[in-house]
C-alpha positions in Angstrom: -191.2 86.1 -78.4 -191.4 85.2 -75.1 -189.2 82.6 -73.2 -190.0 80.2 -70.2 -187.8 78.5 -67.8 -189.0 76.5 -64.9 -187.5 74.6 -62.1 -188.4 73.6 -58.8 -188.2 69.5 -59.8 -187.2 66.6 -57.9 -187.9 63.4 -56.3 -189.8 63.6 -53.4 -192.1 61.1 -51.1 -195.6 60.7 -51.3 -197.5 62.8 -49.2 -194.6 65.5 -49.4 -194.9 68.5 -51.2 -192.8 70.8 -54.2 -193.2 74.2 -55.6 -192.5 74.4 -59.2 -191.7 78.0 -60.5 -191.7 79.2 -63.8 -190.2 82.8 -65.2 -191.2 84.2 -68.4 -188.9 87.0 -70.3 -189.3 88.7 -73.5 -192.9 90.0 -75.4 -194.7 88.8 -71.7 -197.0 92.0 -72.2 -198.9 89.8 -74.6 -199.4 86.6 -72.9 -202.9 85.8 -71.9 -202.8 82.8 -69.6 -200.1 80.7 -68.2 -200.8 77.3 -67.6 -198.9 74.4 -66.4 -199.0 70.9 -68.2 -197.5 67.5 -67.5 -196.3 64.6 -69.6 -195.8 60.8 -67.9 -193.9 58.6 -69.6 -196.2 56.7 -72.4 -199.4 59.0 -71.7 -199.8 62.6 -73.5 -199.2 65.4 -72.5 -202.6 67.5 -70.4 -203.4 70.4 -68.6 -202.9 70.8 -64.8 -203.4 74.4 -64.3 -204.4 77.8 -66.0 -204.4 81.4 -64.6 -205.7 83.9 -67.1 -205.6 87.4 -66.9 -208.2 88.8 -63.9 -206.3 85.9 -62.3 -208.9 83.6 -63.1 -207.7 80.0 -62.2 -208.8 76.0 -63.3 -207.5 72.6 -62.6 -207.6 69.3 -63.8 -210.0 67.3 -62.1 -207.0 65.0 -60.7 -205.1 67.7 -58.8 -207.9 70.0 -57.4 -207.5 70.6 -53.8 -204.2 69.7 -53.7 -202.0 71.7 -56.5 -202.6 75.7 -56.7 -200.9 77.8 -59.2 -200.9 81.3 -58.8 -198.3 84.6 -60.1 -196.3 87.3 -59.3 -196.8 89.7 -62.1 -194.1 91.6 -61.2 -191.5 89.2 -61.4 -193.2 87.5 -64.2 -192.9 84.3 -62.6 -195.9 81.8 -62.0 -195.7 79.2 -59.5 -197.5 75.5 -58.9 -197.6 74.6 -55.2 -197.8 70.9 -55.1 -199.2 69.1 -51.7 -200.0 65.9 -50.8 -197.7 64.4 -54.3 -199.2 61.1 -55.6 -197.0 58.5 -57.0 -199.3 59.1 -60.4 -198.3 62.7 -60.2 -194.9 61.8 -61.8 -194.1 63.9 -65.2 -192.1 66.1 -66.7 -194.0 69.4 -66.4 -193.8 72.3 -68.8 -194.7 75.9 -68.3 -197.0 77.4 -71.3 -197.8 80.7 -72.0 -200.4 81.2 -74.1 -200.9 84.9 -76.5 -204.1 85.6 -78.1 -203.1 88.6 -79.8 -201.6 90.1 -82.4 -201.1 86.5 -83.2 -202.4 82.9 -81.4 -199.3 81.9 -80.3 -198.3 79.1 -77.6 -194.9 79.3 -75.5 -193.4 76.1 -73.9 -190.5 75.8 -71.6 -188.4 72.8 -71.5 -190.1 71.2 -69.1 -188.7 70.1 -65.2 -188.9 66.4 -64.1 -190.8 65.7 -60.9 -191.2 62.1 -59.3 -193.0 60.9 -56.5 -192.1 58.3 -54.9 -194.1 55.6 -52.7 
């Protein structure tokens, strides 16, 4: 099992900037990639970022250039550096771990509310 908590939320302006931090605990041995997702109120829920193991990174085509996600693998902590917030970047966003093996399994956390305002 593994478990994710994340935090870093809040309201902020447009323009302005948050970093969104995510530690993982438990079976993290196993965990593949770690991604970051976001849900806005009446839309579903899609990918922002993934890092994979070799540290192997993709975005979303709505956030490239301006979010980075990147890891401490000693603290088991990923992080997503938000510049230059959009109002349309308001969500809740969830940390996910993903494990391939010895079974597929996907981790979420309980997601951290961010809002841009304009």
């Amino acid at each position: 099992q593994v478990q994710l908590v994340e935090s870093g939320g809040g309201l902020v302006q447009a323009g302005g900037s948050l970093r969104l931090s995510c530690a993982a605990s438990g079976s993290t041995f196993n965990i593949n990639a770690m991604s970051w997702y976001r849900q806005a109120p009446a839309k579903q829920r899609e990918l922002v970022a993934r890092i994979r193991q070799g540290g192997f990174t993709n975005y979303a085509d709505s956030v490239k250039g301006r979010f980075t996600i990147s890891r401490a693998n000693a603290e088991n902590t990923v992080y997503l550096q938000m510049n230059s917030l959009k109002p349309e970047d308001t969500a809740v966003y969830y940390c996910n771990a993903f494990q391939l093996l010895p079974t597929n399994m996907d981790y979420w956390g309980k997601g951290t509310l961010v809002t841009v305002s304009s």
